[in-house]
VEXVOTOR-806058 format. One record per atom (N, C-alpha, C): residue number from 1; residue in one letter; x, y, z. Coordinates in steps of 0.05 Angstrom, whole numbers, padded with zeros to 5 digits, always signed. Atoms other than C-alpha are relative to their C-alpha. Example, Ala and Ser with C-alpha at 12.3 -4.5 7.8 and 13.67 -1.06 7.14 Angstrom:
REM VEXVOTOR-806058
+-----+---+--------+--------+--------+
|   k | r |      X |      Y |      Z |
+-----+---+--------+--------+--------+
|   1 | A | +00018 | -00024 | +00000 |
|   1 | A | +00246 | -00090 | +00156 |
|   1 | A | +00018 | +00024 | +00000 |
|   2 | S | -00016 | -00024 | -00001 |
|   2 | S | +00273 | -00021 | +00143 |
|   2 | S | -00015 | +00022 | +00014 |
+-----+---+--------+--------+--------+
This chain:
REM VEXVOTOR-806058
+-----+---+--------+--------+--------+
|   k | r |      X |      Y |      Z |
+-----+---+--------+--------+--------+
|   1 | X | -00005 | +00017 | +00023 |
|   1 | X | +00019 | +00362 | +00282 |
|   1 | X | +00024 | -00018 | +00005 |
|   2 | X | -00020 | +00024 | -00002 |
|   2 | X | +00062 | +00294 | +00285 |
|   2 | X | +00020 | +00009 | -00013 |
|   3 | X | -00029 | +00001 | +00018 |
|   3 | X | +00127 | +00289 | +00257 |
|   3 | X | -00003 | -00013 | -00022 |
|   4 | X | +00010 | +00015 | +00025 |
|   4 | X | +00100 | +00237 | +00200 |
|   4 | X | -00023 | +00022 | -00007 |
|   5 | X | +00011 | -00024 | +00017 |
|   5 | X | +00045 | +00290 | +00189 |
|   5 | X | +00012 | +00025 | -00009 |
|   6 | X | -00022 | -00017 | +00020 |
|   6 | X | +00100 | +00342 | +00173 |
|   6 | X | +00001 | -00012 | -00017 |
|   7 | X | -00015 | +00022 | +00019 |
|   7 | X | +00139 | +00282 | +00132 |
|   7 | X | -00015 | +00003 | -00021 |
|   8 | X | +00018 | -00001 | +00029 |
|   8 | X | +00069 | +00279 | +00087 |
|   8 | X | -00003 | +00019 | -00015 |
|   9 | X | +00010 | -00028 | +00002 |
|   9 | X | +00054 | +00344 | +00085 |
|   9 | X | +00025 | +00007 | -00026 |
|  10 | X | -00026 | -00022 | +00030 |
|  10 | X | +00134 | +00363 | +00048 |
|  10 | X | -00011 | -00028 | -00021 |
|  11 | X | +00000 | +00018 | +00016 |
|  11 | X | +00119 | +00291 | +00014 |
|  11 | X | -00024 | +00004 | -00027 |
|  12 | X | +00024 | +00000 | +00022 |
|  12 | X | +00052 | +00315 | -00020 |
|  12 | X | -00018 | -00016 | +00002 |
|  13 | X | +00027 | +00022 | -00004 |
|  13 | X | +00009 | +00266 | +00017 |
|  13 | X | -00017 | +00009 | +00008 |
|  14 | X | +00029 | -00004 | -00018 |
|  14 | X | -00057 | +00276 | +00036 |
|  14 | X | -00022 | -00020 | +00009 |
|  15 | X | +00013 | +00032 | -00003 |
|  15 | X | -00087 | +00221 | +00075 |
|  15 | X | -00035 | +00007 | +00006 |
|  16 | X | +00021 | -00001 | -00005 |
|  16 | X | -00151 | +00261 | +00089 |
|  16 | X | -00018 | -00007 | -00026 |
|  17 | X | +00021 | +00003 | +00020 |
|  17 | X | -00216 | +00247 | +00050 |
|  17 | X | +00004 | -00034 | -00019 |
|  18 | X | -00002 | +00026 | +00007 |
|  18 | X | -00194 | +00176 | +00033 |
|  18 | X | -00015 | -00021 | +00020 |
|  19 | X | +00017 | +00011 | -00013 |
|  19 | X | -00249 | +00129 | +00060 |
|  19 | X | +00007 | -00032 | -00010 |
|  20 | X | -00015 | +00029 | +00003 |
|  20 | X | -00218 | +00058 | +00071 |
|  20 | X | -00019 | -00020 | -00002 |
|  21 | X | +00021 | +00018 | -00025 |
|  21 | X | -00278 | +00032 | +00113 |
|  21 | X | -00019 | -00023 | -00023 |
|  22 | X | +00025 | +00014 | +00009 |
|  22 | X | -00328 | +00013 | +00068 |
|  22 | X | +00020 | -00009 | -00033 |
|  23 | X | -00010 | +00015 | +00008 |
|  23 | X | -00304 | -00049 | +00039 |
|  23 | X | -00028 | -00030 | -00009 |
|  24 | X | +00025 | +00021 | -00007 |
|  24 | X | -00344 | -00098 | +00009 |
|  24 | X | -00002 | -00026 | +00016 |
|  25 | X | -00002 | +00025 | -00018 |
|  25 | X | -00359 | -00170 | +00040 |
|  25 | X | +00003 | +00006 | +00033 |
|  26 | X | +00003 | -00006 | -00030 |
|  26 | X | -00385 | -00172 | +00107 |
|  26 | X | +00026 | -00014 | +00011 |
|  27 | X | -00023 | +00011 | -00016 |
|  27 | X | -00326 | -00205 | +00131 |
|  27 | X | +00027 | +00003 | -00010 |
|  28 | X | -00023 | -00019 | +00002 |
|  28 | X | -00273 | -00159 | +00107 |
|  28 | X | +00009 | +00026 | +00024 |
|  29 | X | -00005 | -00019 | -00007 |
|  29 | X | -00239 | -00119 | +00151 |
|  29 | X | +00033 | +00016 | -00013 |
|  30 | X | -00024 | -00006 | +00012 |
|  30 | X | -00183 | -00072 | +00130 |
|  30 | X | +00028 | +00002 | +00010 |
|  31 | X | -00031 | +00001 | -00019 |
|  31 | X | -00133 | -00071 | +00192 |
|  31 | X | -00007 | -00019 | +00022 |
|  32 | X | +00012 | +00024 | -00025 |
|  32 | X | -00138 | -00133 | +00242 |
|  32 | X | +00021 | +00006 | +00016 |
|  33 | X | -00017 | -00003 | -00009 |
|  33 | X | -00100 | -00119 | +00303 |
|  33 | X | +00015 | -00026 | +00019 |
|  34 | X | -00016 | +00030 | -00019 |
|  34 | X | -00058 | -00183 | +00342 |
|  34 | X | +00017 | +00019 | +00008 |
|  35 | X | -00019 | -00014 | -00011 |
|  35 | X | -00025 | -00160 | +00403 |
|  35 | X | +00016 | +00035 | -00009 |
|  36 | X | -00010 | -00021 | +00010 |
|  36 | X | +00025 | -00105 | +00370 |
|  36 | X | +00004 | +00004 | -00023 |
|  37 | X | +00001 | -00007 | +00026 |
|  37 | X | +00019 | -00126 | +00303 |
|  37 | X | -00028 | +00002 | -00023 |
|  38 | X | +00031 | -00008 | +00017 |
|  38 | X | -00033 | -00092 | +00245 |
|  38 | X | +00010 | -00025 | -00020 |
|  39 | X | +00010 | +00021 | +00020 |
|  39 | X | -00055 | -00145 | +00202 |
|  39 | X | -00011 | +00015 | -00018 |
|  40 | X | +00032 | -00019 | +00017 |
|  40 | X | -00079 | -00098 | +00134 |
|  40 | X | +00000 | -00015 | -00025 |
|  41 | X | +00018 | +00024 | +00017 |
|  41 | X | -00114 | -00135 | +00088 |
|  41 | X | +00013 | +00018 | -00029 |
|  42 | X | -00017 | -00013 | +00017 |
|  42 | X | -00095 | -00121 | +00010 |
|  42 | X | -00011 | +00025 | -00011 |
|  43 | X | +00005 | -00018 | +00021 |
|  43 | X | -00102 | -00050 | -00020 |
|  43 | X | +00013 | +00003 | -00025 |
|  44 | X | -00001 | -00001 | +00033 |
|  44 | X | -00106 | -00031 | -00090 |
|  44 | X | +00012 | +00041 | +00001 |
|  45 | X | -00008 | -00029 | +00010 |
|  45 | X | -00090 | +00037 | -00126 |
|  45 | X | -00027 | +00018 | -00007 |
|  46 | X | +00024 | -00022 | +00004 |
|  46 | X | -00154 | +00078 | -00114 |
|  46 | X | -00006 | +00021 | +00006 |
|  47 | X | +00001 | -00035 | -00014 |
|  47 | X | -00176 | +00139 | -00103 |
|  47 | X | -00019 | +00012 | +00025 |
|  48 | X | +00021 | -00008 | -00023 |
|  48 | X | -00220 | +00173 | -00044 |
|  48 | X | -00029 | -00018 | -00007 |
|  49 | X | +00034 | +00014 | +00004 |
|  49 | X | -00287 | +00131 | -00076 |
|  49 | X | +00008 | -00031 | -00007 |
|  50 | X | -00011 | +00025 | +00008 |
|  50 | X | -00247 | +00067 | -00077 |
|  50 | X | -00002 | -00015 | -00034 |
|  51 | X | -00005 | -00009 | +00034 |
|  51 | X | -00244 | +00078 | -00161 |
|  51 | X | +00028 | -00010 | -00001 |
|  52 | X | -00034 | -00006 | +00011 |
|  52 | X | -00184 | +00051 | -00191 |
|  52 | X | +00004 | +00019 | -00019 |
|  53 | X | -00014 | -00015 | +00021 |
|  53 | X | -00138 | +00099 | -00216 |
|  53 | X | +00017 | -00016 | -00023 |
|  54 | X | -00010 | +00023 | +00032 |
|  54 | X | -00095 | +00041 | -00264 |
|  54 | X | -00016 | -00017 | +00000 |
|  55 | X | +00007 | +00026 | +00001 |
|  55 | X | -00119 | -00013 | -00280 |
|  55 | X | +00019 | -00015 | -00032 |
|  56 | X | -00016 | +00014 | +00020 |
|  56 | X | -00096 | -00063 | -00333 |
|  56 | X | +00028 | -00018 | +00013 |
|  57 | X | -00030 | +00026 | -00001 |
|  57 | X | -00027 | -00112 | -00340 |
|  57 | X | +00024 | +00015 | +00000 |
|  58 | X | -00016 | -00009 | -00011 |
|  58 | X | +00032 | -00089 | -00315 |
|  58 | X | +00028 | -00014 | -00023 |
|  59 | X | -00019 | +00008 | +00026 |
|  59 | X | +00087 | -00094 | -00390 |
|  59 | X | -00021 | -00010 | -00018 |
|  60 | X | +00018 | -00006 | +00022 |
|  60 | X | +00025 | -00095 | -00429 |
|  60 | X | -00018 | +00017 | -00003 |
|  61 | X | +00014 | -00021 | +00005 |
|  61 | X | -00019 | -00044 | -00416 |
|  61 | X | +00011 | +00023 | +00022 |
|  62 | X | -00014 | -00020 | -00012 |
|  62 | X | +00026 | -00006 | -00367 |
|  62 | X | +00032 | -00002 | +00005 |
|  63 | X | -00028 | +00007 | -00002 |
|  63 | X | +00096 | +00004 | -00360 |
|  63 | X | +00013 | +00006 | +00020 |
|  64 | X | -00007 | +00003 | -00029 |
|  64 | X | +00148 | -00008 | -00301 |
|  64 | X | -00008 | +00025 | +00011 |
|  65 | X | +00007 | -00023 | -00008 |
|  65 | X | +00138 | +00067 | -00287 |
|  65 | X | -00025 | +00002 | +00018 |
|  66 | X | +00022 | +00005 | -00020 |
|  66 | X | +00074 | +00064 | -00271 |
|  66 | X | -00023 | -00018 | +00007 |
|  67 | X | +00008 | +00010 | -00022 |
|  67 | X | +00061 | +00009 | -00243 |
|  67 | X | +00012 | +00004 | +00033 |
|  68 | X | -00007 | -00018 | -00025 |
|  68 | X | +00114 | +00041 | -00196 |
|  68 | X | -00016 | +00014 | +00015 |
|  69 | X | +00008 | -00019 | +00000 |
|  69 | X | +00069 | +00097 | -00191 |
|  69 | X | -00030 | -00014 | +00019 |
|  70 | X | +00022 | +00017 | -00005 |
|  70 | X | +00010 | +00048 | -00172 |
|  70 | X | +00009 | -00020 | +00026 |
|  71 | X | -00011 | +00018 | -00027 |
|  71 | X | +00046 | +00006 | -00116 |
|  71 | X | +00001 | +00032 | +00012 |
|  72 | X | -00005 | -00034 | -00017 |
|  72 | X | +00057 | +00088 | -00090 |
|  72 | X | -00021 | +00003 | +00014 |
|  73 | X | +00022 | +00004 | -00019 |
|  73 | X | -00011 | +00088 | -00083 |
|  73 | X | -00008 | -00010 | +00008 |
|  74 | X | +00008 | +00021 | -00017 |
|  74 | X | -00027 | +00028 | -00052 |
|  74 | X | +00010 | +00003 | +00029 |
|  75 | X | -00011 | -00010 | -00029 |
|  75 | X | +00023 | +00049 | +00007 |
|  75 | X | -00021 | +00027 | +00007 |
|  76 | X | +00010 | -00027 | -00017 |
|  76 | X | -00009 | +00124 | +00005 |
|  76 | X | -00026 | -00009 | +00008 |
|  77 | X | +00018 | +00013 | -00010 |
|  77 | X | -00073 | +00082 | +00016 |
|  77 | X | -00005 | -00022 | +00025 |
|  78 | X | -00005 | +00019 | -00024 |
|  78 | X | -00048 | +00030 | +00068 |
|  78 | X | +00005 | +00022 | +00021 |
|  79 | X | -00001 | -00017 | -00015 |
|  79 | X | -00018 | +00090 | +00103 |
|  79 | X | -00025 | +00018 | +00018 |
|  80 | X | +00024 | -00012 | -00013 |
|  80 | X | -00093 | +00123 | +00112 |
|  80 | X | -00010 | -00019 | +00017 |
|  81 | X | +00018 | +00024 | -00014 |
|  81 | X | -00122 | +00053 | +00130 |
|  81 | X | +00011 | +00000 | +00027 |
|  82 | X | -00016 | +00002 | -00023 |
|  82 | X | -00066 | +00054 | +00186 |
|  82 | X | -00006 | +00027 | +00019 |
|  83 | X | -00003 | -00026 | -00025 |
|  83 | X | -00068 | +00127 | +00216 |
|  83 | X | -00038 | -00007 | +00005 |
|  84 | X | +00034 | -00003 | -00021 |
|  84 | X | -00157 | +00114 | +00213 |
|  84 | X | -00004 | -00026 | +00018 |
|  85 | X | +00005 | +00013 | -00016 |
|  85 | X | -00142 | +00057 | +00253 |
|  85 | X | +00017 | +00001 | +00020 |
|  86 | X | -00023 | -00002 | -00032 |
|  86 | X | -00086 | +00080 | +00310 |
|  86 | X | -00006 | +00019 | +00004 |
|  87 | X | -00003 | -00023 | +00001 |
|  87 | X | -00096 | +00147 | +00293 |
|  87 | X | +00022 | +00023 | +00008 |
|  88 | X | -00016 | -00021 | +00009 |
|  88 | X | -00034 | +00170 | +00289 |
|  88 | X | +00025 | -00017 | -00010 |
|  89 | X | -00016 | +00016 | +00018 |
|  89 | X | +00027 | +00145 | +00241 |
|  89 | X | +00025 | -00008 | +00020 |
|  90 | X | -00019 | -00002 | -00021 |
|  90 | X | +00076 | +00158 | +00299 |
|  90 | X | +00008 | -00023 | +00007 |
|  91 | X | +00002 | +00029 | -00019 |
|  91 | X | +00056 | +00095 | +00338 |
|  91 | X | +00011 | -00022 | -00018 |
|  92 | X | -00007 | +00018 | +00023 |
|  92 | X | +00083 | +00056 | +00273 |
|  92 | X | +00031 | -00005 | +00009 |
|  93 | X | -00015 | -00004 | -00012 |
|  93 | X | +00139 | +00018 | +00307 |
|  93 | X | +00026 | -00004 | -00025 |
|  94 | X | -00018 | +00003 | +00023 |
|  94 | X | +00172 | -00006 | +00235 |
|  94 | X | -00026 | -00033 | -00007 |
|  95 | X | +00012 | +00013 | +00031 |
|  95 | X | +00142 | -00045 | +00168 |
|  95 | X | +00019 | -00031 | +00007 |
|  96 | X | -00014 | +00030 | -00005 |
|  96 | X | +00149 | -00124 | +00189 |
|  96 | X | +00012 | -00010 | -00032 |
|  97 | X | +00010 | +00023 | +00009 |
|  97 | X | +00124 | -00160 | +00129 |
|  97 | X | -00019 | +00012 | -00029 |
|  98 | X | +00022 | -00006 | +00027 |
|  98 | X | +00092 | -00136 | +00045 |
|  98 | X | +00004 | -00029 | -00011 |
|  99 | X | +00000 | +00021 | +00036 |
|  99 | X | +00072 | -00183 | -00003 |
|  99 | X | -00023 | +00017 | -00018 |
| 100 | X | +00002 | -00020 | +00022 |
| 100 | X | +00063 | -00139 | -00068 |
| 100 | X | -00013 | -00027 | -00029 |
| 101 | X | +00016 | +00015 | +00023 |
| 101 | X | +00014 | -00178 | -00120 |
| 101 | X | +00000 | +00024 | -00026 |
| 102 | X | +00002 | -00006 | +00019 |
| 102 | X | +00027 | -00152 | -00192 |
| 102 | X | -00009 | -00010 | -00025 |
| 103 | X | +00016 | +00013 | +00025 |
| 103 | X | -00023 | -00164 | -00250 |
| 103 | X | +00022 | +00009 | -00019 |
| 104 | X | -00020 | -00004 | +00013 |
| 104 | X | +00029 | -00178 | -00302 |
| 104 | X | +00000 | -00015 | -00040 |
| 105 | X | -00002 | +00014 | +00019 |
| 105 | X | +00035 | -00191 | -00372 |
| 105 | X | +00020 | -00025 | -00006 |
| 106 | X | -00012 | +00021 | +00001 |
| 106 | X | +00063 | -00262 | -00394 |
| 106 | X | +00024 | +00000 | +00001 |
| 107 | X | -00021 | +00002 | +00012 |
| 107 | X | +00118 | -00241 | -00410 |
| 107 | X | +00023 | +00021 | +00020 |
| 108 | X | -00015 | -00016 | -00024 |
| 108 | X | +00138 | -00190 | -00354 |
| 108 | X | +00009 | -00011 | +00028 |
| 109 | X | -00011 | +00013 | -00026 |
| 109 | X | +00187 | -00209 | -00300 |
| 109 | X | +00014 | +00012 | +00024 |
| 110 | X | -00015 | -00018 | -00027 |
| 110 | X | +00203 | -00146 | -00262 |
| 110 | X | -00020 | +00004 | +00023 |
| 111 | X | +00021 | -00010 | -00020 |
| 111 | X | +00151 | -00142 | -00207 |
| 111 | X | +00017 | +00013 | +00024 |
| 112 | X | -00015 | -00021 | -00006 |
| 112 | X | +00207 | -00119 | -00162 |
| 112 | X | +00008 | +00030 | -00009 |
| 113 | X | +00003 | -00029 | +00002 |
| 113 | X | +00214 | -00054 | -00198 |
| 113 | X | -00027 | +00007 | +00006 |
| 114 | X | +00025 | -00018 | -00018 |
| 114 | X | +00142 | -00042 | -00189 |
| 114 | X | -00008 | -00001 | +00016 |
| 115 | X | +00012 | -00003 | -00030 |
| 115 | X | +00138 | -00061 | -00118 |
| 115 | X | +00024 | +00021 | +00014 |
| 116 | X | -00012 | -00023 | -00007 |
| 116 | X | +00194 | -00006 | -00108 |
| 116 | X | -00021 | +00022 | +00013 |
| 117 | X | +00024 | -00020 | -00008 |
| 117 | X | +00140 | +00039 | -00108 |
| 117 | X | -00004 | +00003 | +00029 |
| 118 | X | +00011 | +00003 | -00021 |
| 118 | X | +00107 | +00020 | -00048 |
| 118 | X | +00033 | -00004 | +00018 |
| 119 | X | -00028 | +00008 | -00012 |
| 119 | X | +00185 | -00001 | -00014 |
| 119 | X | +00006 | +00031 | +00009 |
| 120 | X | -00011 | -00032 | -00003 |
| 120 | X | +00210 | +00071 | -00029 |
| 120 | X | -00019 | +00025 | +00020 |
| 121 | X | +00012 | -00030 | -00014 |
| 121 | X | +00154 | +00108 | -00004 |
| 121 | X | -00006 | -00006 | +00029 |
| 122 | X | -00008 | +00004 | -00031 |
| 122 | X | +00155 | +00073 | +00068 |
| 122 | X | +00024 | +00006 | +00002 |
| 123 | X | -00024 | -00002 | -00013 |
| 123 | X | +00230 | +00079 | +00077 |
| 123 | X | -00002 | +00038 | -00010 |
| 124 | X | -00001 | -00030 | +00011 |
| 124 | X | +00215 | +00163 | +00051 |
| 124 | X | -00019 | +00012 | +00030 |
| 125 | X | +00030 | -00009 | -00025 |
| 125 | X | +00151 | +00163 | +00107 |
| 125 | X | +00018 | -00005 | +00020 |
| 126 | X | +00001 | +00001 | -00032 |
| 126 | X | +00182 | +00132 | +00164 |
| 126 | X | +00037 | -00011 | +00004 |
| 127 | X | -00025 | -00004 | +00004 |
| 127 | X | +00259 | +00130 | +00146 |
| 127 | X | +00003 | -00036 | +00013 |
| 128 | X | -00005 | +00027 | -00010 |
| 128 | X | +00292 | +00063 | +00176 |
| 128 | X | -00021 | -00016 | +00010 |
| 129 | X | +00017 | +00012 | -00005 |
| 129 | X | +00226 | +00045 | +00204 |
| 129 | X | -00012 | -00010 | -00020 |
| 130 | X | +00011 | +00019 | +00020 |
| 130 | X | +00204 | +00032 | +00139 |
| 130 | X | +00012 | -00023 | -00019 |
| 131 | X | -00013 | +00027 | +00010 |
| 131 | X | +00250 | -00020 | +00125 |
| 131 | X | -00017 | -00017 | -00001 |
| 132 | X | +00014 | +00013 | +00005 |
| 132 | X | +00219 | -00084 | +00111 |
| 132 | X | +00005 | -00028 | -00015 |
| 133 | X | -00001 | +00028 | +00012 |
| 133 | X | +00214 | -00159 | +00081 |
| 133 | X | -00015 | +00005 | -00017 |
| 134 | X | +00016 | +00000 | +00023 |
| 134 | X | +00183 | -00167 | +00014 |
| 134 | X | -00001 | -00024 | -00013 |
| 135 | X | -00010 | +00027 | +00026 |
| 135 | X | +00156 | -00218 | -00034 |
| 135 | X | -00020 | +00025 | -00014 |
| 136 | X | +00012 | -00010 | +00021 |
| 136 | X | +00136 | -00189 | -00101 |
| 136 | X | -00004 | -00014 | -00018 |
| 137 | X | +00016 | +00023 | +00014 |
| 137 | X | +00092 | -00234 | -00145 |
| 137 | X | -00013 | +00003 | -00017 |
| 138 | X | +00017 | -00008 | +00027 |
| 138 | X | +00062 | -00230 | -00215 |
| 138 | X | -00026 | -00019 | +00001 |
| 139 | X | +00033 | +00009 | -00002 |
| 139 | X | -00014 | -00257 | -00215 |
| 139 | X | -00009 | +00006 | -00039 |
| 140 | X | +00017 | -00011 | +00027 |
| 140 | X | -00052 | -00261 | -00287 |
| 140 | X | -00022 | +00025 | +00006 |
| 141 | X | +00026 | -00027 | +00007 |
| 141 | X | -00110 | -00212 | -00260 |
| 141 | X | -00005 | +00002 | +00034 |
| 142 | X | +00001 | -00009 | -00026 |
| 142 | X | -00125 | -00175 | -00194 |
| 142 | X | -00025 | +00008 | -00002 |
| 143 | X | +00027 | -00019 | -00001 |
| 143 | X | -00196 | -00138 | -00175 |
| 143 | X | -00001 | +00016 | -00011 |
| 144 | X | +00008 | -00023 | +00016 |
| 144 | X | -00228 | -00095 | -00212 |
| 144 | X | +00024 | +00009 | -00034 |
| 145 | X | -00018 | +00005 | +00024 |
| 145 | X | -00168 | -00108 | -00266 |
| 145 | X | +00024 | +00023 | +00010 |
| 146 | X | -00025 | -00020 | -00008 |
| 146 | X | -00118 | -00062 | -00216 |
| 146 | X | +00016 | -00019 | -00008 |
| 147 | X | -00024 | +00009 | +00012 |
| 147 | X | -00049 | -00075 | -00239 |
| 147 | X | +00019 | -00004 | +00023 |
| 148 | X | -00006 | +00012 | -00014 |
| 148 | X | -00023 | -00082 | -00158 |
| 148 | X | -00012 | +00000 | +00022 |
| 149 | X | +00011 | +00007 | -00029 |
| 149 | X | -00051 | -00108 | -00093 |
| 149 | X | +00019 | +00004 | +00024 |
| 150 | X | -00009 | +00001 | -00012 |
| 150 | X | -00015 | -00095 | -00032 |
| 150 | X | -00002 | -00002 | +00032 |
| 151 | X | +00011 | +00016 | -00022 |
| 151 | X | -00014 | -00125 | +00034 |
| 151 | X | +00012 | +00000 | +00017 |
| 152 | X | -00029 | -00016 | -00015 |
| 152 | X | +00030 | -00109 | +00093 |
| 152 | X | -00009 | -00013 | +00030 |
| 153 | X | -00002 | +00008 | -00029 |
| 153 | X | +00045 | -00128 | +00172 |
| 153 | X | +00013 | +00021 | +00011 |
| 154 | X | -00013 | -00020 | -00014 |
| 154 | X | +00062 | -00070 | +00216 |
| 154 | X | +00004 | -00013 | +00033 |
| 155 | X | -00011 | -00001 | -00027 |
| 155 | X | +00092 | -00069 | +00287 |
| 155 | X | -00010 | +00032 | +00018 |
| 156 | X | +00000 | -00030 | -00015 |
| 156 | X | +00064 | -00014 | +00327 |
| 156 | X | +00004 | +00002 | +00027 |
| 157 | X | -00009 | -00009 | -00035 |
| 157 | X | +00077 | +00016 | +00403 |
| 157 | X | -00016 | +00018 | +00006 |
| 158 | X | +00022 | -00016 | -00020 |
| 158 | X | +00030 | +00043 | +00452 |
| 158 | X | +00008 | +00033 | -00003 |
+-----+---+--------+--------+--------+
């Protein structure tokens, strides 16, 4: 067992049984690789049957909490998409590059607190490696009416 599969393990993650693959649109893929860096396309907050668990506006039908809670899962979901395509989290050399899309009500202007979420639980997974650049962005409406999209650039090593 890896050292990031300990990490999940005390963390309470379980990346098995989460099926990334089947995505719709034939010309979706979920991790594109250039040279050393993963290109992963945007995940949402779903569960093993690609189901959202939130959905709704982010200070109208959910609050900063959890949409925190919802950027969480979008990482514990980027995270699977990554280990089923290197196959193992290790090779993750550090978190280039997120841009964090938050469906937001008109009137909400923290999308930084709820792209914490996703922020915190890379720098918790992969400690200084999960440092990172961010833009966090409020949108009127996302797929399926999830409340964040998340979208990332990794650096990995042979």
């Amino acid at each position: 067992m890896s050292k990031l599969d300990l990490k999940l393990k005390e963390l309470g993650i379980d990346l098995s049984g989460k099926d990334r693959k089947a995505r719709k649109g034939k010309g979706i893929v979920a991790v594109r690789k250039y040279n050393d860096l993963l290109y992963i396309s945007g995940h949402g907050p779903t569960d093993a049957d690609n189901k959202p668990v939130y959905t709704g506006k982010v200070g109208k039908d959910l609050t900063v909490e959890e949409g925190y809670q919802a950027a969480r899962l979008c990482g514990i979901n980027i995270l699977s998409s990554i280990a089923d395509y290197i196959g193992d989290l290790d090779r993750v050399d550090y978190i280039v590059k997120v841009l964090g899309l938050v469906a937001s009500a008109p009137d909400f202007f923290n999308q930084p607190a709820v792209m914490h979420g996703f922020s915190d639980l890379m720098v918790e997974v992969f400690g200084e490696r999960g440092l990172h650049t961010r833009s966090a962005m409020g949108t009127n409406t996302l797929p399926n009416n999830i409340p964040v999209e998340v979208e990332v650039i990794v650096k990995i090593r042979d």
